[in-house]
Short mmCIF file of the C-alpha atoms (twelve columns), coordinates in Angstrom:
data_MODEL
# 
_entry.id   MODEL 
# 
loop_
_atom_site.group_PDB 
_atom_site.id 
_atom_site.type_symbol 
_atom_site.label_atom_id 
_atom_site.label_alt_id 
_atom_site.label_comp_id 
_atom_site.label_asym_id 
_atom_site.label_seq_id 
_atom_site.Cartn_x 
_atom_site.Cartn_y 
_atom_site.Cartn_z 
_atom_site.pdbx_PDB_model_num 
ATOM 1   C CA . UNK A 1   7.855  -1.545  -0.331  1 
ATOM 2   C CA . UNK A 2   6.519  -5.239  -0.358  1 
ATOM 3   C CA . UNK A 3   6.754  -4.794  -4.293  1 
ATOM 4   C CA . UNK A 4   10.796 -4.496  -4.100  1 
ATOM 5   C CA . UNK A 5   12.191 -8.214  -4.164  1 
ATOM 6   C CA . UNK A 6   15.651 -7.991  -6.600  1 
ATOM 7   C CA . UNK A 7   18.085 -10.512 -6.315  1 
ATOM 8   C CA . UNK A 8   20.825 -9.861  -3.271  1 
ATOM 9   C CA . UNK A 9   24.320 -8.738  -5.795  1 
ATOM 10  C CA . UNK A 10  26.831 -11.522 -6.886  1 
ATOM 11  C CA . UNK A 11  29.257 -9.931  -5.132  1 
ATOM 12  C CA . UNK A 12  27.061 -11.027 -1.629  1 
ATOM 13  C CA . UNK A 13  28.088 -14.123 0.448   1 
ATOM 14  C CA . UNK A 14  24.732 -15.463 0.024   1 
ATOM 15  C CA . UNK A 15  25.326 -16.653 -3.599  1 
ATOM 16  C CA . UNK A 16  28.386 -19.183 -2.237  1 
ATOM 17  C CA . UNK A 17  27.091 -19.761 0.998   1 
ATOM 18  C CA . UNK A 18  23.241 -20.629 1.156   1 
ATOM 19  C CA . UNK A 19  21.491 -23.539 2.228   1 
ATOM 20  C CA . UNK A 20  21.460 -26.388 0.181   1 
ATOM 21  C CA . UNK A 21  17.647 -25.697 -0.631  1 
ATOM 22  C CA . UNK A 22  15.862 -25.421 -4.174  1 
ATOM 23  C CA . UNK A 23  13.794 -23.604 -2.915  1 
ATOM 24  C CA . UNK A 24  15.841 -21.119 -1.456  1 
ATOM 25  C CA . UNK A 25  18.585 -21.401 -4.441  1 
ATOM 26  C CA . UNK A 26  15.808 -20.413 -6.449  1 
ATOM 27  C CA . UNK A 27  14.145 -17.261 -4.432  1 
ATOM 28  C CA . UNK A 28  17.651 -16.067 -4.541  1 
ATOM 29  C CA . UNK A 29  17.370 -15.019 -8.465  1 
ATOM 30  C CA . UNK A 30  14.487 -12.381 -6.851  1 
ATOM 31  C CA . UNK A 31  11.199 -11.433 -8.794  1 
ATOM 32  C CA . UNK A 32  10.386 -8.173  -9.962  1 
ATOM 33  C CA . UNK A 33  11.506 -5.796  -12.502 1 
ATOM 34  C CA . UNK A 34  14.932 -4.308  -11.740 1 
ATOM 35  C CA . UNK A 35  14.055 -0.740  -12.086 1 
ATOM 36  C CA . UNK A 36  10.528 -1.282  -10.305 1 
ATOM 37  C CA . UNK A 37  13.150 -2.470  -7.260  1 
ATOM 38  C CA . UNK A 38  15.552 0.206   -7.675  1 
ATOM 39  C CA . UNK A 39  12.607 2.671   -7.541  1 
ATOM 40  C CA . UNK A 40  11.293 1.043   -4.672  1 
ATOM 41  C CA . UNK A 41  14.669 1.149   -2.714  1 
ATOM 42  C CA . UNK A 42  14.894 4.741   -3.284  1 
ATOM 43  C CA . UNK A 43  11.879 5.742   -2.054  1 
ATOM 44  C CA . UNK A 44  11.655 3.776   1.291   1 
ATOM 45  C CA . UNK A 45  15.008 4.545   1.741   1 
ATOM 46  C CA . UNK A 46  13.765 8.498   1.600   1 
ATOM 47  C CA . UNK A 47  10.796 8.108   3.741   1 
ATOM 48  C CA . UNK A 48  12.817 6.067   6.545   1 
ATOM 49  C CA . UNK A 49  15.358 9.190   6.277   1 
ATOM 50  C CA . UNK A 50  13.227 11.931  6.148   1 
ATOM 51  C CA . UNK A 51  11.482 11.219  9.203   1 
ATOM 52  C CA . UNK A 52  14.466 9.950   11.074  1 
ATOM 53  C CA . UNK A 53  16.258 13.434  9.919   1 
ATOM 54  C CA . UNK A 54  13.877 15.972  10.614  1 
ATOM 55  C CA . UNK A 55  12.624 14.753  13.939  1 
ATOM 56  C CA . UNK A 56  12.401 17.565  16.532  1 
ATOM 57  C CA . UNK A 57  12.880 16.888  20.582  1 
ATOM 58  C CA . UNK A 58  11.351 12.967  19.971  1 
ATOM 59  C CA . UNK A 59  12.978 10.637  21.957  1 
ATOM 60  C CA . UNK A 60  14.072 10.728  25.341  1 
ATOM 61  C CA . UNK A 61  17.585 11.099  25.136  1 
ATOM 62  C CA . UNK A 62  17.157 13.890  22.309  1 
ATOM 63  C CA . UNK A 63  17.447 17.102  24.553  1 
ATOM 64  C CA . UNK A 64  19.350 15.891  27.539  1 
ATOM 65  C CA . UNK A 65  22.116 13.881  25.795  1 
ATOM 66  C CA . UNK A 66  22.500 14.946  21.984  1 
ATOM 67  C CA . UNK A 67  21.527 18.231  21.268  1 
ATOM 68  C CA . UNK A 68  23.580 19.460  24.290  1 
ATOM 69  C CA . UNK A 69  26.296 17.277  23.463  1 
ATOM 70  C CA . UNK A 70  26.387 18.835  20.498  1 
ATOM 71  C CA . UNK A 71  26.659 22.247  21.319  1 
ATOM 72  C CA . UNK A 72  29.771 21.106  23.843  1 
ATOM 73  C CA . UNK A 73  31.482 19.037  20.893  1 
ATOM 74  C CA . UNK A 74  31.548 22.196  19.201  1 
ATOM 75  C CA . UNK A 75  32.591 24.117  21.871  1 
ATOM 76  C CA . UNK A 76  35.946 21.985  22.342  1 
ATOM 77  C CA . UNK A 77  34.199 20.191  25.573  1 
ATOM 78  C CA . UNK A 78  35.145 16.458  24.564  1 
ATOM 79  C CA . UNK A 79  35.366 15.284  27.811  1 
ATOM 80  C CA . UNK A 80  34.237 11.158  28.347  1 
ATOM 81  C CA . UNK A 81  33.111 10.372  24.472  1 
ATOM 82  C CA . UNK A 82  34.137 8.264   22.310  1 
ATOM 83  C CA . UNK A 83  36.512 9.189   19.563  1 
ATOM 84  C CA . UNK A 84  34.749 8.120   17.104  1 
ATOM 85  C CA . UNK A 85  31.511 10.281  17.984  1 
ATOM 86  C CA . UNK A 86  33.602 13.293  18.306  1 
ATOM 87  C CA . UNK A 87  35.449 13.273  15.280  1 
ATOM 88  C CA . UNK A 88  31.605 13.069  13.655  1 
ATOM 89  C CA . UNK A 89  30.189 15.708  15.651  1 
ATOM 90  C CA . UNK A 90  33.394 17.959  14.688  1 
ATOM 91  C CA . UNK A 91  32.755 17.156  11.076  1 
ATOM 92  C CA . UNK A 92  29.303 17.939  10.998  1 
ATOM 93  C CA . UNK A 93  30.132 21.745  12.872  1 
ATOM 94  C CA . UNK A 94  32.409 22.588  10.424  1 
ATOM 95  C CA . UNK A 95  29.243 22.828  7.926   1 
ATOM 96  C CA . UNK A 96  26.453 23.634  10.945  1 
ATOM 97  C CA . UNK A 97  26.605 25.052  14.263  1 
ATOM 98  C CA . UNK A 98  22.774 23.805  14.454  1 
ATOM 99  C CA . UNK A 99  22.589 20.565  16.523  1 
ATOM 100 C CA . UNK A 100 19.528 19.098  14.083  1 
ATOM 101 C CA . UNK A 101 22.808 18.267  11.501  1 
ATOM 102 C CA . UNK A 102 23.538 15.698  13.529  1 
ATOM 103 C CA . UNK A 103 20.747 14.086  13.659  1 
ATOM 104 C CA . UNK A 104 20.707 14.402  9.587   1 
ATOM 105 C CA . UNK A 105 23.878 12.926  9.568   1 
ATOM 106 C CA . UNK A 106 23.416 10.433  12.118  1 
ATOM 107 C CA . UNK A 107 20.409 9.139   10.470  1 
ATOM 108 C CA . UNK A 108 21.559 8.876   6.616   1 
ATOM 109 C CA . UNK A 109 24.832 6.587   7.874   1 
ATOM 110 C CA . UNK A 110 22.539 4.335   10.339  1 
ATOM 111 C CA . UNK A 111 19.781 3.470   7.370   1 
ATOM 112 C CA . UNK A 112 22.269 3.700   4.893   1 
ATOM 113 C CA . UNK A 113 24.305 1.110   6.419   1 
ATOM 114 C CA . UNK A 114 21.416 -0.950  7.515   1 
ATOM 115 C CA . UNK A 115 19.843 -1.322  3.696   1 
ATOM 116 C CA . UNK A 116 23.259 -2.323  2.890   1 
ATOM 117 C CA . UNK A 117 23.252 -4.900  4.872   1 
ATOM 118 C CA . UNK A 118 19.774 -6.152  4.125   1 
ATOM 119 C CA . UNK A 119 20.783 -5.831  0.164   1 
ATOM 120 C CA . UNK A 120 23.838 -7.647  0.745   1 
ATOM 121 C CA . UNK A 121 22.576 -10.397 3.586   1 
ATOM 122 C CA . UNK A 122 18.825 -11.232 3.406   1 
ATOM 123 C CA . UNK A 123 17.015 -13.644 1.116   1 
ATOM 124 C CA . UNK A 124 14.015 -11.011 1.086   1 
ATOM 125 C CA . UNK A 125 15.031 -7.285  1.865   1 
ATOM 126 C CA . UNK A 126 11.630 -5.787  1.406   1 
ATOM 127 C CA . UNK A 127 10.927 -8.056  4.386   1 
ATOM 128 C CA . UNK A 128 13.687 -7.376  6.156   1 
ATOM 129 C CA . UNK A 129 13.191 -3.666  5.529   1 
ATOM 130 C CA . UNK A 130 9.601  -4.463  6.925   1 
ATOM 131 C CA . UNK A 131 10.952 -6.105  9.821   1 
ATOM 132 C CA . UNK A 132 13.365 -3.491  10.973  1 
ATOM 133 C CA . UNK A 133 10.693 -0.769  10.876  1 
ATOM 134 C CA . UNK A 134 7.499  -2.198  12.491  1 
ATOM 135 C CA . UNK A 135 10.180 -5.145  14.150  1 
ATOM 136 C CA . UNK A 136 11.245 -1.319  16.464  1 
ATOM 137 C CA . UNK A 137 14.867 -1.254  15.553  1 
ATOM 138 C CA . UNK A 138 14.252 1.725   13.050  1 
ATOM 139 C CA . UNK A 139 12.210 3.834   16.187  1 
ATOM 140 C CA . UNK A 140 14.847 2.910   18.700  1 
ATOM 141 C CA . UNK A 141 17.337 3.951   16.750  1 
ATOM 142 C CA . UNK A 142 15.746 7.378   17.031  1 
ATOM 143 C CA . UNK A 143 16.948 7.456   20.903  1 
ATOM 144 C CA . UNK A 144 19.832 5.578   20.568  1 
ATOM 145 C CA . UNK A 145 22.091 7.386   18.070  1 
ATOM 146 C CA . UNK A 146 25.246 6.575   19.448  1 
ATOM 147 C CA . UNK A 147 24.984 2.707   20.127  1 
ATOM 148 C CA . UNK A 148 22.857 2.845   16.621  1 
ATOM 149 C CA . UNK A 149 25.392 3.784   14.697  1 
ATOM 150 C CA . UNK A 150 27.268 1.100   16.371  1 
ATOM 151 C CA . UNK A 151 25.135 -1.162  15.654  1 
ATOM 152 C CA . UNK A 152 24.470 -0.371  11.910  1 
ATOM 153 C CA . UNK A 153 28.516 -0.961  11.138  1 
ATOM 154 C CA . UNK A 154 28.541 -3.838  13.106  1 
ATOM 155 C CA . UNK A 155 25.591 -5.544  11.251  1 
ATOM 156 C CA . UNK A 156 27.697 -5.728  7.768   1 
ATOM 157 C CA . UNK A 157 30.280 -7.410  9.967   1 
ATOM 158 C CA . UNK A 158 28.571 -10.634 9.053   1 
ATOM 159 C CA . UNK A 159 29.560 -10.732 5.658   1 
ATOM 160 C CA . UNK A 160 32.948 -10.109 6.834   1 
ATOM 161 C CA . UNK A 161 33.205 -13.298 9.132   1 
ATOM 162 C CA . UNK A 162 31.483 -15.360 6.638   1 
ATOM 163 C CA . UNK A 163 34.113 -14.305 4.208   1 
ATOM 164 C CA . UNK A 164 36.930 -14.643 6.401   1 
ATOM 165 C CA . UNK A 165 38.159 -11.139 6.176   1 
ATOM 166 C CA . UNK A 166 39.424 -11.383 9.962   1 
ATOM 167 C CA . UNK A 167 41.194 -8.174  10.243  1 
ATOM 168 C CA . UNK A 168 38.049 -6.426  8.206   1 
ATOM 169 C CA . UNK A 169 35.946 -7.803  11.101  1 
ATOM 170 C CA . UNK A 170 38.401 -6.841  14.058  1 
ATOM 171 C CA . UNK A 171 38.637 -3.178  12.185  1 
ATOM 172 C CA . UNK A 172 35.112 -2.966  11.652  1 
ATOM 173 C CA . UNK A 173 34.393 -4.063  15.078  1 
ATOM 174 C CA . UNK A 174 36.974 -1.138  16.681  1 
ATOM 175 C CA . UNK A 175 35.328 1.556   14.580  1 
ATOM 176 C CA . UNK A 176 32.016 0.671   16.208  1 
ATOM 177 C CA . UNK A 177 33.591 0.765   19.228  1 
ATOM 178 C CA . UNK A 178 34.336 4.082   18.614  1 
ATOM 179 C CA . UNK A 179 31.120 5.578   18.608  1 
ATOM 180 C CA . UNK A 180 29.703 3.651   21.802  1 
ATOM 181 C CA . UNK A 181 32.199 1.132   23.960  1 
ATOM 182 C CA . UNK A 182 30.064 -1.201  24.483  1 
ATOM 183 C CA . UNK A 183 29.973 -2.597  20.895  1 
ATOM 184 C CA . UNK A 184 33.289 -4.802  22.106  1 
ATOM 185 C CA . UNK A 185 30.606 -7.187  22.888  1 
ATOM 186 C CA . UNK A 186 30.283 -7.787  19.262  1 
ATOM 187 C CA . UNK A 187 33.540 -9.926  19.665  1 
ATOM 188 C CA . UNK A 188 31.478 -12.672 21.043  1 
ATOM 189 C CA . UNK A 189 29.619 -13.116 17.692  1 
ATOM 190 C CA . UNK A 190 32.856 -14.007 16.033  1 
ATOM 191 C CA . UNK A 191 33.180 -17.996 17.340  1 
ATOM 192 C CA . UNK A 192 29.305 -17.897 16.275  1 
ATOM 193 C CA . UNK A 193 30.114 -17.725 13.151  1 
ATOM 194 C CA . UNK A 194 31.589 -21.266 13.148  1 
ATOM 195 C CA . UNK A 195 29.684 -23.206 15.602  1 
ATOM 196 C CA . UNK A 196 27.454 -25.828 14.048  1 
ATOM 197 C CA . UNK A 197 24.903 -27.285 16.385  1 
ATOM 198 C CA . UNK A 198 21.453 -29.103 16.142  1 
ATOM 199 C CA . UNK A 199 18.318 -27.573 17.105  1 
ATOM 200 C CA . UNK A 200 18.224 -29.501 20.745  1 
ATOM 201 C CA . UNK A 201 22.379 -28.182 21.415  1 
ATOM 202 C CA . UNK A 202 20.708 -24.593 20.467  1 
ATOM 203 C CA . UNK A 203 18.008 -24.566 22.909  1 
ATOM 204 C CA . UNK A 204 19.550 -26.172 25.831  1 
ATOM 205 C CA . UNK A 205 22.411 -23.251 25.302  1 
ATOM 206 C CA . UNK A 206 20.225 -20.988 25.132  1 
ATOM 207 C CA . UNK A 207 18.567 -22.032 28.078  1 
ATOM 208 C CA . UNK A 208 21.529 -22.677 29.411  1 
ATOM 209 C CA . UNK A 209 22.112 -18.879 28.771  1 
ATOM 210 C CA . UNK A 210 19.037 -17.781 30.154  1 
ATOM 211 C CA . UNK A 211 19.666 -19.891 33.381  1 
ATOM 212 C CA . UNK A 212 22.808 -18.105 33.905  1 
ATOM 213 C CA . UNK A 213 22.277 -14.361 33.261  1 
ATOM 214 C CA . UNK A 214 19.183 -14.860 35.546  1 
ATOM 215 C CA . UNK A 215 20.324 -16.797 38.478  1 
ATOM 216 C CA . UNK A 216 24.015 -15.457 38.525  1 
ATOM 217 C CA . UNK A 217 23.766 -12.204 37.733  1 
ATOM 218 C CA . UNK A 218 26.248 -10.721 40.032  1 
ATOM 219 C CA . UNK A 219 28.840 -13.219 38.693  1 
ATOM 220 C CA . UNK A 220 28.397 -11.433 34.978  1 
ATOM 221 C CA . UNK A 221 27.961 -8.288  36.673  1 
ATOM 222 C CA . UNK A 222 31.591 -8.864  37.954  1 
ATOM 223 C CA . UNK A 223 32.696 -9.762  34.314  1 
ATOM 224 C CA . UNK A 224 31.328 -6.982  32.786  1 
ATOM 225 C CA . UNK A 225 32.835 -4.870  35.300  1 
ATOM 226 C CA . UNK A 226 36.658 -6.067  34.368  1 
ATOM 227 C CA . UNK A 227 36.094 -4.800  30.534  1 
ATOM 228 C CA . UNK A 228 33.304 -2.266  30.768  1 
ATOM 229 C CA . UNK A 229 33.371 -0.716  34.262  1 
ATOM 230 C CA . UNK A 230 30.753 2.434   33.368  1 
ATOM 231 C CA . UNK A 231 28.386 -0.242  32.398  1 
ATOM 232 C CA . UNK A 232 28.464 -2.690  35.386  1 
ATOM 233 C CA . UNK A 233 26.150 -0.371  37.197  1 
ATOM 234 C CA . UNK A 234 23.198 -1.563  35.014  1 
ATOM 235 C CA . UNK A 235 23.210 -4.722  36.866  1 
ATOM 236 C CA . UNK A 236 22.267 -3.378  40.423  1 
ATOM 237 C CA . UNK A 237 19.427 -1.120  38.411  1 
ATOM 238 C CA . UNK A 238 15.917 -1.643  37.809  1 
ATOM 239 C CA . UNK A 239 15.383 0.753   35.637  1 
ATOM 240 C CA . UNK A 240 13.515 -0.050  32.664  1 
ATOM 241 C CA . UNK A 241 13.080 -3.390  32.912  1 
ATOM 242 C CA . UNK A 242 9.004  -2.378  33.558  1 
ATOM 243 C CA . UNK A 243 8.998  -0.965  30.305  1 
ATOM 244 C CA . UNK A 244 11.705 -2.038  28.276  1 
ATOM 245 C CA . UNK A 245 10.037 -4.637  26.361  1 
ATOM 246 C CA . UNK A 246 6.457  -5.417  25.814  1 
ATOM 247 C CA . UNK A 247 5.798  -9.337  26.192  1 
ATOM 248 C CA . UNK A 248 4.211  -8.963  22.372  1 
ATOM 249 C CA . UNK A 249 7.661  -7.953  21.588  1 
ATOM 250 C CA . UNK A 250 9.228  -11.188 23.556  1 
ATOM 251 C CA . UNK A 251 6.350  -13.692 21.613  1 
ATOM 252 C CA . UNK A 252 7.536  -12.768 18.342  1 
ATOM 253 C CA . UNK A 253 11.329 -12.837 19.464  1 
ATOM 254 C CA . UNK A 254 10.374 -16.477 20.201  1 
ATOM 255 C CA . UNK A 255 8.214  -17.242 17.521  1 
ATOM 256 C CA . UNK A 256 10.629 -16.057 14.978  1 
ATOM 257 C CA . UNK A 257 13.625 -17.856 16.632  1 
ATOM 258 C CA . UNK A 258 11.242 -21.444 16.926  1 
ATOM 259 C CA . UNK A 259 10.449 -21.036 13.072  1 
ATOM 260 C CA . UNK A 260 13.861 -20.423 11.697  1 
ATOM 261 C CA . UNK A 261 15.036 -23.299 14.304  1 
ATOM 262 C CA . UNK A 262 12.491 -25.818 12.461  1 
ATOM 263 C CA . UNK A 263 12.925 -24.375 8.447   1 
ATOM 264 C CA . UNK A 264 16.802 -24.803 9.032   1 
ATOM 265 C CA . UNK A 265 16.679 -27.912 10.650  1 
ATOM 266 C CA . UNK A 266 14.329 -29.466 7.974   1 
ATOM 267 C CA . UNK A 267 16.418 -27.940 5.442   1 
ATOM 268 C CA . UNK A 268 19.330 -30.708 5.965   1 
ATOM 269 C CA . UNK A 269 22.892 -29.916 6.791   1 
ATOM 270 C CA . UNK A 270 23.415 -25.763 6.131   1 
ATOM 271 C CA . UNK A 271 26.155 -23.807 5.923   1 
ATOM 272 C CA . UNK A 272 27.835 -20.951 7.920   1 
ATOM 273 C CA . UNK A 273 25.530 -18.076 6.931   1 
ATOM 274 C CA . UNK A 274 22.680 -20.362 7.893   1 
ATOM 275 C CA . UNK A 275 24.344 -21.421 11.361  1 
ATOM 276 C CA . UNK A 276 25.580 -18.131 11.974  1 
ATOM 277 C CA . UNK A 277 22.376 -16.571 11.708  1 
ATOM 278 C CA . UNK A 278 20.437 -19.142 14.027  1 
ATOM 279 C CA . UNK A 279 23.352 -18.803 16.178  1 
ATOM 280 C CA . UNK A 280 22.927 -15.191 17.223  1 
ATOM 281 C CA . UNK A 281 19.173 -15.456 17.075  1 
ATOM 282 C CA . UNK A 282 19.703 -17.666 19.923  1 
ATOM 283 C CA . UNK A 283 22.012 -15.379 22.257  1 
ATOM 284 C CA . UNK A 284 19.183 -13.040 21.307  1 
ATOM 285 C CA . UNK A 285 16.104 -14.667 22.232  1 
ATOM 286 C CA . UNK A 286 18.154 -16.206 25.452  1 
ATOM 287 C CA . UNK A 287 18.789 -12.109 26.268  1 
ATOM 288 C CA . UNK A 288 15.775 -10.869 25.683  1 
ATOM 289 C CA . UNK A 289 13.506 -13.461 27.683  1 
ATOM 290 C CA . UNK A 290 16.465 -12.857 30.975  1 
ATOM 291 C CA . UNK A 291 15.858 -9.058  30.131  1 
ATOM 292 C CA . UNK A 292 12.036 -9.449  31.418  1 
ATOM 293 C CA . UNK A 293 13.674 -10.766 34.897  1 
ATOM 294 C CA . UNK A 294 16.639 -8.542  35.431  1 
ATOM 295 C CA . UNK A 295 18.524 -5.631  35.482  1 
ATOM 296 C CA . UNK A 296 18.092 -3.251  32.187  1 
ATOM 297 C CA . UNK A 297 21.791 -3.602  30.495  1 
ATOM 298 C CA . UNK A 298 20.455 -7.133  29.299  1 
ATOM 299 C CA . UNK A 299 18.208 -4.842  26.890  1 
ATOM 300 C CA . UNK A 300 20.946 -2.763  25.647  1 
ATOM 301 C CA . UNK A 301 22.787 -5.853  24.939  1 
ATOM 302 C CA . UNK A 302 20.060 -7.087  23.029  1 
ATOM 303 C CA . UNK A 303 19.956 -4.402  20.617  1 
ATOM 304 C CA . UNK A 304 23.128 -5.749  19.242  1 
ATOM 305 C CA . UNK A 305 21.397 -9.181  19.006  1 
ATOM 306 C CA . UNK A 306 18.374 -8.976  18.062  1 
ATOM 307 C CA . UNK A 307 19.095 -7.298  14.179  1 
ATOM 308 C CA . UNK A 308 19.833 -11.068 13.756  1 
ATOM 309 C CA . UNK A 309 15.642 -11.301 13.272  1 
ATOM 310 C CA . UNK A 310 15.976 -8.426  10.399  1 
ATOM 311 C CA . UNK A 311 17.800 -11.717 7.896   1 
ATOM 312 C CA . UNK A 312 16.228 -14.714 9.994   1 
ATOM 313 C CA . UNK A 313 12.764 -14.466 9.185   1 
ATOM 314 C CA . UNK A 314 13.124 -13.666 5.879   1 
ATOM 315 C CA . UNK A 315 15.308 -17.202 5.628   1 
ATOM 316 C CA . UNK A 316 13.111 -19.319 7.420   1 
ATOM 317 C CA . UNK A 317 10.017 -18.224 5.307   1 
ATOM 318 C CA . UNK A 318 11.934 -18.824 2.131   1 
ATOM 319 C CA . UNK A 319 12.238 -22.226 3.178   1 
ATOM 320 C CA . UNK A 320 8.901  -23.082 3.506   1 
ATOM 321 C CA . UNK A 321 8.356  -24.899 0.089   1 
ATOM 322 C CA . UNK A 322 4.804  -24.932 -0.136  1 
ATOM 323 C CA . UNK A 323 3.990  -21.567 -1.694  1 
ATOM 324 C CA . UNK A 324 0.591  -20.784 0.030   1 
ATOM 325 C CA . UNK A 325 1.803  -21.477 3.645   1 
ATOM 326 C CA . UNK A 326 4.895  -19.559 2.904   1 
ATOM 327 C CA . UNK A 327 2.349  -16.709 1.903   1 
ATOM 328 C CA . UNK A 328 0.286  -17.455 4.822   1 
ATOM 329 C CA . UNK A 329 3.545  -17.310 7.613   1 
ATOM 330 C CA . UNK A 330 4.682  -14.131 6.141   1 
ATOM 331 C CA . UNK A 331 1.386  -12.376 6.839   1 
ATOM 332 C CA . UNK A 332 1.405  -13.964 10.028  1 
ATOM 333 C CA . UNK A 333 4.762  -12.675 11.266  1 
ATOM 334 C CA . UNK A 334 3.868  -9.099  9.578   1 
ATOM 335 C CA . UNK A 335 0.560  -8.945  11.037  1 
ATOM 336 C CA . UNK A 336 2.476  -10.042 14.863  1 
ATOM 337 C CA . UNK A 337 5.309  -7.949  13.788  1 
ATOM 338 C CA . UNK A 338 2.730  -4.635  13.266  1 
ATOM 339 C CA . UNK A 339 0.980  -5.843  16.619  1 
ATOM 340 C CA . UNK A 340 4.374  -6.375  19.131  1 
ATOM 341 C CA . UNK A 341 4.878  -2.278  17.080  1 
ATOM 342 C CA . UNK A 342 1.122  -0.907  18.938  1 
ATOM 343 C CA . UNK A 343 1.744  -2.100  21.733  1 
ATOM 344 C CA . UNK A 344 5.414  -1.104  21.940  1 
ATOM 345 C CA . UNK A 345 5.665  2.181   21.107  1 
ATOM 346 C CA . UNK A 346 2.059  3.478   21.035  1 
ATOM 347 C CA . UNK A 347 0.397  1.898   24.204  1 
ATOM 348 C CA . UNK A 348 3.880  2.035   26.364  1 
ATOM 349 C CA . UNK A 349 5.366  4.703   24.140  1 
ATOM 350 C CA . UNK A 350 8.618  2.854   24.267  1 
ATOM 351 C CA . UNK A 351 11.776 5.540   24.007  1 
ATOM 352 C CA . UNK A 352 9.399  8.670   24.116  1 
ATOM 353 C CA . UNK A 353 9.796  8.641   19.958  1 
ATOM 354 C CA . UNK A 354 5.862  8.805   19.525  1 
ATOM 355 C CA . UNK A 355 3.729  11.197  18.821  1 
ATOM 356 C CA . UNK A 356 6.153  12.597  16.228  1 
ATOM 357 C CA . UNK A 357 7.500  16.120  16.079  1 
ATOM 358 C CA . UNK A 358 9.337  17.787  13.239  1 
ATOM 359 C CA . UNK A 359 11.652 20.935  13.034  1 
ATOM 360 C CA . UNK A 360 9.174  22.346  11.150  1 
ATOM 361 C CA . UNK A 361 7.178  23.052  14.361  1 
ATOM 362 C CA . UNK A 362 10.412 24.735  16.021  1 
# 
C-alpha cells in the first residue's frame, strides 16, 4: 500500500492551491508507475471493503441499533431516523431482506468516498490511507455507520469550500445531515476555510477552545440544546469518557497537530488549503484533549474533526526538505500511529470491533 504514491488528478484543488514550497510543488508530480498505483488502489481498496462488508455482530452498536433497525426500515417502522438513512435502508430491501446488505452497502459508500477524498486532497494518499486505518477512523467507522457515512460526504466538502462552490458545500453538508443530524456541525468548518492565522493566534484559540468547552460546559450544553436538543443530554453523561480515547491516541493528535503547525509555518505565507487544513486540526486537537475531561459528545464531535489528520500529516511531512528526516518522521508517526492502534482497540477494545467475526461463522 506504501508502494502507491500517483500524483493527486489535475482536476484536484491541490494543483492551484498548494503551498508555495519546491518541495512540495515537486512531491505533487507523485513517484511510481501509474498502473503499479492503480493496482495498488484497487487492492487496498478491496481488503478495507471486504472486511468492513462481511463483518458479523462486531461492534457494539451492530445488533442493538442496525441490524434491528433494519428489519423495522423494512417493515415500514420509520419512526425518529433520518431521511436520508431511510431512503438507503429502503433501497437496499428492495434487493435483500437480509440486514448484512446494509452493512455491504454502508461500507462500499463510506471507503469509497473516503479514497476519494484522499485521491483528490492529500499530498501522499498511501499515507493517508495508512493513517485512516491504523489512525482508528476505518475501525470506528465499523460502529458508527450512520454518523460515518456522514462523515465520509462531508470530508470531500473541502474541496468544495476551497473551490468556492458555496451551494455544493451547503448541499453537500444537508445530505450528510440526512443520514445523522448532528453533521450540521460541519457548518462551523466553513469560516475555517478562510481564516489565516499564525501559529501563536492558533494555539492560544485553541486553548482558548479548550478553556471553554472545559470550564463552561453547561453554557455549550445550553447551545447545543437550542439546535440539537436529542444531543444535549451528552453533556450531563459520563459515559465513555473512561474509555473513549486512549492518551496514545491524544499524543499523536498533538504531535501531528505541533508538526504540521511548525512545517507550515516554516513554509512562508500558504494558502487556503494549507490554512484550512491547520485550521480544523486545531478545533480537533482543542476537542479531543477537553474530551479526556468531560462529558462524551465532545468525542462524537471529534470524529468530524479529527479526519483533518488523514491530509495533515501527509502535508507536513512533505515539507520537510531534507529527504532522510522526512523518511525518518514518517516512520515515526507510522510506528506512533500503529502504537495509539494496540492500545486503542486491542488493549481497551475501543467500539467492541475486535476480535473480528465474519458472516461466514453465522
Amino acid at each position: 500500500m506504501l508502494l502507491y504514491r500517483s500524483a493527486p488528478p489535475r482536476k484536484s484543488p491541490l494543483w492551484s492551491v498548494t503551498l508555495r514550497s519546491a518541495s512540495l510543488s515537486s512531491r505533487l508530480g507523485g513517484t511510481g508507475d501509474g498502473i503499479l498505483s492503480s493496482v495498488g488502489l484497487i487492492i487496498s481498496f478491496s481488503i478495507l471493503f471486504l472486511i468492513a462488508a462481511l463483518r458479523y455482530g462486531i461492534g457494539t452498536d451492530y445488533w442493538p441499533r442496525y441490524a434491528p433497525l433494519f428489519e423495522r426500515i423494512h417493515s415500514g417502522d420509520v419512526a425518529g431516523q433520518e431521511i436520508g438513512y431511510v431512503l438507503l435502508n429502503k433501497a437496499v430491501g428492495l434487493v435483500t431482506d437480509d440486514y448484512q446488505g446494509i452493512f455491504v452497502v454502508t461500507s462500499f459508500i463510506t471507503i469509497a468516498l473516503f479514497y476519494r477524498f484522499f485521491l483528490r486532497m492529500s499530498i501522499n494518499p498511501a499515507l493517508s490511507v495508512f493513517i485512516y486505518v491504523f489512525g482508528g477512523t476505518y475501525l470506528e467507522d465499523f460502529n458508527l455507520v450512520m454518523q460515518a457515512l456522514a462523515i465520509a460526504i462531508l470530508v470531500n466538502t473541502f474541496e468544495f469550500a476551497l473551490r468556492k462552490q458555496h451551494l455544493a458545500f451547503v448541499l453537500a453538508t444537508l445530505l450528510a445531515a440526512s443520514f445523522h443530524s448532528s453533521a450540521l456541525v460541519w457548518f462551523a468548518i466553513w469560516p475555517l476555510m478562510w481564516i489565516r492565522a499564525g501559529r501563536a493566534a492558533r494555539i492560544t484559540i485553541a486553548a482558548a477552545m479548550i478553556g471553554v468547552i472545559v470550564l463552561a460546559p453547561q453554557a455549550v450544553s445550553i447551545l447545543v440544546g437550542q439546535f440539537a436538543p436529542d444531543y444535549a443530554w451528552y453533556f450531563a453523561s459520563n459515559y465513555g469518557v473512561t474509555r473513549g480515547i486512549h492518551p496514545a491516541v491524544l499524543i499523536v493528535a498533538v504531535a501531528a497537530f505541533g508538526l504540521t503547525l511548525i512545517m507550515v509555518g516554516r513554509a512562508g505565507p500558504g494558502d487556503r488549503y494549507a490554512d484550512s487544513v491547520v485550521n480544523v486540526l486545531a478545533v480537533s486537537t482543542a476537542v479531543l484533549v477537553a474530551t479526556t475531561t468531560i462529558a462524551y459528545l465532545f468525542s462524537r464531535l471529534n470524529y468530524y474533526f479529527a479526519p483533518a489528520q488523514l491530509i495533515a500529516v501527509p502535508l507536513a511531512l512533505s515539507l520537510v526538505q531534507n529527504r532522510l528526516t522526512r523518511q525518518l518522521l514518517t516512520v515515526a508517526f507510522m510506528s506512533a500511529y500503529m502504537t495509539s492502534f494496540v492500545f486503542q482497540f486491542l488493549v481497551w477494545n475501543a467500539h467492541g470491533v475486535l476480535p473480528y467475526d465474519s458472516i461466514f461463522s453465522r
